[in-house]
N, C-alpha and C positions, 0 to 999 in steps of 0.2 A: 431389588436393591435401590433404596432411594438414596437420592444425595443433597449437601446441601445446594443452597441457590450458587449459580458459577456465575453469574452476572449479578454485582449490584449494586452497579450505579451506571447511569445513559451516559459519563464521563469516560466508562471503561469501552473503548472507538480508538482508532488513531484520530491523528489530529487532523489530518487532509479530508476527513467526512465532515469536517465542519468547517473547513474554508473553502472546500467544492459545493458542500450544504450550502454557506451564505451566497457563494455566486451562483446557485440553482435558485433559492430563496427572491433572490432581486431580479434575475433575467430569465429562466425556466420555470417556474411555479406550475405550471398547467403538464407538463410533459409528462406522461404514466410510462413506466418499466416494467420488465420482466424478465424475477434474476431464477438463474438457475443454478444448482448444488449438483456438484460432478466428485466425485474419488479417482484418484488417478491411481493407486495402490491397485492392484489386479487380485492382489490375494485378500485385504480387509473387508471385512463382514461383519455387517450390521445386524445383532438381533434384534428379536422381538420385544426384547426387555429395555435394548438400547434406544429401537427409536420412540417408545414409547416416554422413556426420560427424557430424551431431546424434547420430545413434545410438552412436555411438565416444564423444562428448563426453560423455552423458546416463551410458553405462554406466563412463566414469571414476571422473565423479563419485561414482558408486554406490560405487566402491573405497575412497571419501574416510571416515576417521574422528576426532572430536574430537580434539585434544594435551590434555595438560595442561596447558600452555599457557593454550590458548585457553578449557579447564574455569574455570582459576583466573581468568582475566578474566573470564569469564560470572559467576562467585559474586561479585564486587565490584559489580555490579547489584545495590543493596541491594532490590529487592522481585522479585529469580531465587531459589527456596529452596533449597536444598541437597538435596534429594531430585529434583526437577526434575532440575538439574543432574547427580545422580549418574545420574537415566534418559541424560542423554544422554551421558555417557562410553561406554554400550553401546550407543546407536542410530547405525546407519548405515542410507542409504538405501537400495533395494531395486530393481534393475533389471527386477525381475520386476514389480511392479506396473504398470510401464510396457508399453504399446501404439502402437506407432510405425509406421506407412506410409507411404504416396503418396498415399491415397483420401482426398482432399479436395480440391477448386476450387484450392486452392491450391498442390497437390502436396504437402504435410505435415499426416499425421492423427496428435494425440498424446493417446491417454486414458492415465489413473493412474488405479487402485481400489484404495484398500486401508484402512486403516486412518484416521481423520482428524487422529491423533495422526502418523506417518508421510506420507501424503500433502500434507498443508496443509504441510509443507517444501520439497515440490517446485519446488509454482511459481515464483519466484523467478529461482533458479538455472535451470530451464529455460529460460525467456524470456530471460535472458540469454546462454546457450547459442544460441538460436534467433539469436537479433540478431546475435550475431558472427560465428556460421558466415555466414550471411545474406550480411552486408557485405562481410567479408575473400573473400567468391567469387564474388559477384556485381560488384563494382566491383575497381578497383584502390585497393586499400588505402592506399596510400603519399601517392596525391591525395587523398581521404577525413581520414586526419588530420592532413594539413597545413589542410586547409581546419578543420578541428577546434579546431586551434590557435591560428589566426587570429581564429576568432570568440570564443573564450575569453579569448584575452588583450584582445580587444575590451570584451568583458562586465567585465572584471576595471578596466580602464581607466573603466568609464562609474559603476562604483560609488565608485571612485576620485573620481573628479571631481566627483561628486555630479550626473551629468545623470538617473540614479533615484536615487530611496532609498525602499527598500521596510520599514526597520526590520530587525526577525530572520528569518531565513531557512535551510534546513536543504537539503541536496542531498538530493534521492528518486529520483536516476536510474537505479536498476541495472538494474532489470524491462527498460528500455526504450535502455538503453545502446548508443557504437556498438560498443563494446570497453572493455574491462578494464582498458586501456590509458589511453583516454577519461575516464574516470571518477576513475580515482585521479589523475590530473594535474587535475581540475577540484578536488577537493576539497583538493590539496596548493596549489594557488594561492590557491583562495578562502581558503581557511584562515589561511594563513600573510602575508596581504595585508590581513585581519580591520583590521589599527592603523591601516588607511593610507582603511579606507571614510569616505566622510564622513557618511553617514547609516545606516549596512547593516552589518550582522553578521553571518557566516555561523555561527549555532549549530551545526553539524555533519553528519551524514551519514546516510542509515538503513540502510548499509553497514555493516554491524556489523564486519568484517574490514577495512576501512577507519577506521574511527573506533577500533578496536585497534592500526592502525598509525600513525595519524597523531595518538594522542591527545587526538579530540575528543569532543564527544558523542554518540551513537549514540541517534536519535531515532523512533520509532513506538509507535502503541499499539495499533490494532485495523482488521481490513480488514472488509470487507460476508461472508467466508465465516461471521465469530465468527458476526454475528447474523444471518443466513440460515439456518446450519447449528442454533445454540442454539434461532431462531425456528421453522424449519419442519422438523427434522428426529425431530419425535416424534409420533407420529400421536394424544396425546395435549392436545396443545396447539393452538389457534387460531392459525392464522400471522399473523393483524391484529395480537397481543399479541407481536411478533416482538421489537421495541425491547423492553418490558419484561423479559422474558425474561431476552436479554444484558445488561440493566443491573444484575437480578436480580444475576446469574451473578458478573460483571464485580466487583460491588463487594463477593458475597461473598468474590471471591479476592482483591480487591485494597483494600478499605475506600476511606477518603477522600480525596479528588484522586489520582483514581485515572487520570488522562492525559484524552485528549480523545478523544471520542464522534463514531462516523461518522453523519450524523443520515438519509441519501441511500437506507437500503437499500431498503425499503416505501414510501418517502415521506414529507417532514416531519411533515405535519399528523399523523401518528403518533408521531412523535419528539416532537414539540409536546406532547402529548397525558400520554404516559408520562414525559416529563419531569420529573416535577412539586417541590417546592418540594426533598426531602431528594435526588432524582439531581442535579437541579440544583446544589447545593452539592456533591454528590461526585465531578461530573467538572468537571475543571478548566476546559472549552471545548468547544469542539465544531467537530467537519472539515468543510469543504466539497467536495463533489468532482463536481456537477452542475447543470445548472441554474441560472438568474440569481444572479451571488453575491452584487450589491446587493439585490434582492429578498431574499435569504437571510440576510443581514447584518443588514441593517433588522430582518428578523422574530426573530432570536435576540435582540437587541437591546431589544424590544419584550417578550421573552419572559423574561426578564432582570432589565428594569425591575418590571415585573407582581408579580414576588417581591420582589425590594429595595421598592418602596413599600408590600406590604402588611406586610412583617417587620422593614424596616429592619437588615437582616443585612446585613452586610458581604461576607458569604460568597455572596453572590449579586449584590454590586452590578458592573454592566459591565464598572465600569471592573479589576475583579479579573477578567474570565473572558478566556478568550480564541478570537477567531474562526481558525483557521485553514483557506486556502485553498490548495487542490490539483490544484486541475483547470485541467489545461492549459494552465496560464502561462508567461509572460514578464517579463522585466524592468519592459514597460509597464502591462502588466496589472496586475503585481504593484504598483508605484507607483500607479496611479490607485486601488486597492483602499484601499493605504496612507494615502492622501489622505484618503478616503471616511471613513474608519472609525477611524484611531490615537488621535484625540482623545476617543474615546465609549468605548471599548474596546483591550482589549491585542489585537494582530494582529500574526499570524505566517505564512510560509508555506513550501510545500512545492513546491519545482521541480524537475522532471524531467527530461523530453526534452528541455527548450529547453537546459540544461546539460549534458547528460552526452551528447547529439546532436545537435547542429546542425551542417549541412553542406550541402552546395548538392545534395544528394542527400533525397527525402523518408522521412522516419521512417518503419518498420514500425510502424504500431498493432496489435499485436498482446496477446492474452489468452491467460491460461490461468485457467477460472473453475470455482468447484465446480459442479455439475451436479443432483447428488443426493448426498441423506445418508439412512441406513440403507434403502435401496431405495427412496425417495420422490425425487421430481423437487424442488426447491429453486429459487429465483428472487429476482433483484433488479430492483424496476423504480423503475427509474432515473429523474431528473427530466428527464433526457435523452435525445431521439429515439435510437434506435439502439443504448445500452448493455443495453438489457437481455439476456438473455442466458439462456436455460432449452430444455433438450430438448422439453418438451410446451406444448403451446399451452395445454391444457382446464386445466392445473395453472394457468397466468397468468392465465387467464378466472376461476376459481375464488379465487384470494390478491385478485383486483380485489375480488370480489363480497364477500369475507370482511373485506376494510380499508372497505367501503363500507357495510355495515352497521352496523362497530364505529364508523365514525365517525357513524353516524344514529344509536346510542344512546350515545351518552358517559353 
């Protein structure tokens, strides 16, 4: 069973591969990666027919190169530079970096090594890759998006009616999507249905080739690889100062309200920590993506306040920053958050799979995560049982013991 091409166009990324892109592009050029592809599903199985299309899909893609087009819309991103921009009229992806077999529990092993300025574009588009081949051959397709459609125009009806209202909200489904198909009919309905919410706004998509087509806003700013890779990938640096590092980095390339900060890589009480009065003011909010998000909420909140009463700055008070959440919501979720929190603080959120996959069928949770950077094992641990994710154990024993003394001597 062949299919058509599921990527096509180098636009079809969230948008935060290309604003972590240009501050890799200006201050990490040289640093090589090593990502690696995990299924967290115990029961999904990959045949021989699947990975073999992934392989057809993955080396298409590789054939894909920017338009002009799509150049001249990247430059209207007033903080994309024009040298960024002109690296990527010449880069195209590289099928050679890629390592694809059978050898894994799953039936599909997929590493990339290459560059991190190259690689850190992959994953994306491969996970998406992954999930379509996946469903369109594993099920029958034709019952899969009807039942897609049904829950959609569901979801669309209840924002409607007002039985949630979650505030602003941004589609993040592609990584986790059931199809290509899936996804740009969610965001052409939410989008275009915007006048009729009673309490909900969909601000946009992180579909950057989506939010080109549909002219919305095209919304991300940094994943866990910026500050894993900025934090642990120089055998020069203390990876407990992993946060400071990319905040460093981050606002040399991007100065003041410079998007919103993943606070989840190392742990907050580090993010807490390195935060302090002048990062605070220069990111606009900060992501949640693990771990209690009332508990989390509260504590940025608290973290917030702490500044605003001792400077009376504006620029730091709640009610200007904002929380946004991303881990693994719903409609309801997403409402009861909104309840919690809109009145103390601006809240925003980020939905995925519940949008761009639901179906009487369950989601693939699947990853593709860096590994290592310039030959060193790299790690995020997560506030959450089970995300973390690292080749070497004595390397996660070692970042424990190193955040555990930075936090005994503040």
């Amino acid at each position: 069973m062949k299919l058509n091409p599921i990527i096509v166009s180098l636009l079809e990324t969230d948008l935060y591969k290309f604003s972590m892109g240009q501050a890799i592009y200006h201050q990490f050029p040289s640093y090589k990666t090593n990502w690696t592809f995990k299924c967290r599903n115990k029961d999904a199985k990959f045949t021989a027919e699947m990975v073999s299309e992934i392989k057809d899909q993955i080396k298409n893609y590789c054939s894909i190169q920017f338009t002009e087009d799509e150049l001249n819309y990247l430059r209207k991103i007033e903080w994309l530079h024009e040298d960024y921009v002109d690296h990527l009229r010449l880069w195209k992806p590289r099928f050679e970096d890629f390592e694809i077999t059978d050898k894994a529990d799953c039936g599909l092993s997929i590493e990339a090594v290459g560059t991190w300025l190259n690689t850190s574009m992959y994953e994306i588009p491969v996970l998406a890759i992954v999930n379509e081949v996946y469903f369109r051959m594993a099920y029958k397709y034709e019952d899969l998006i009807e039942q897609y459609k049904k829950r959609l125009d569901q979801k669309v009806q209840w924002l409607i009616d007002g039985t949630y209202n979650i505030g602003s909200f941004s589609e993040f489904g592609l990584r986790r999507r059931l199809c290509a198909e899936a996804q740009e009919l969610a965001v052409k309905k939410l989008c275009e249905n915007n006048k009729n919410f009673k309490n909900s706004f969909c601000v946009g998509t992180s579909n950057v080739y989506l939010a080109k087509k549909y002219g919305v806003i095209p919304v991300g700013t940094m994943a866990h690889e910026y500050i894993m890779c900025v934090g642990q990938g120089n055998p020069m640096y203390n990876p407990a100062y992993s946060n400071k590092l990319a905040m460093d980095s981050w606002t040399k390339e991007y100065g003041v309200l410079n998007g919103t900060y993943l606070t989840d890589t190392i742990g907050d009480e580090t993010t807490h920590l390195d935060m302090g009065y002048t990062f605070s003011i220069c990111f606009s909010g900060v992501r949640h993506d693990s771990g209690d998000p009332y508990e989390w909420g509260e504590a940025w909140i608290k973290h917030y306040e702490k500044f605003y009463n001792k400077y009376k700055d504006e620029r730091v008070n709640p009610k200007n920053k904002t929380l946004l959440f991303s881990d693994s919501l719903d409609f309801e979720r997403a409402s009861k958050l909104y309840d919690r929190f809109h009145d103390r603080i601006k809240v925003a959120f980020g939905i995925g799979t519940y949008i761009s996959n639901d179906t009487d069928v369950e989601p693939l949770n699947i990853v593709m995560k860096v590994t290592e950077c310039n030959d060193r094992p790299v790690a995020k641990l997560s506030n959450a049982q089970g995300k973390t994710m690292c080749k070497d154990d004595e390397y996660v024993e070692y970042l424990k013991k190193a955040i555990e003394w930075r936090l005994g001597h503040k």
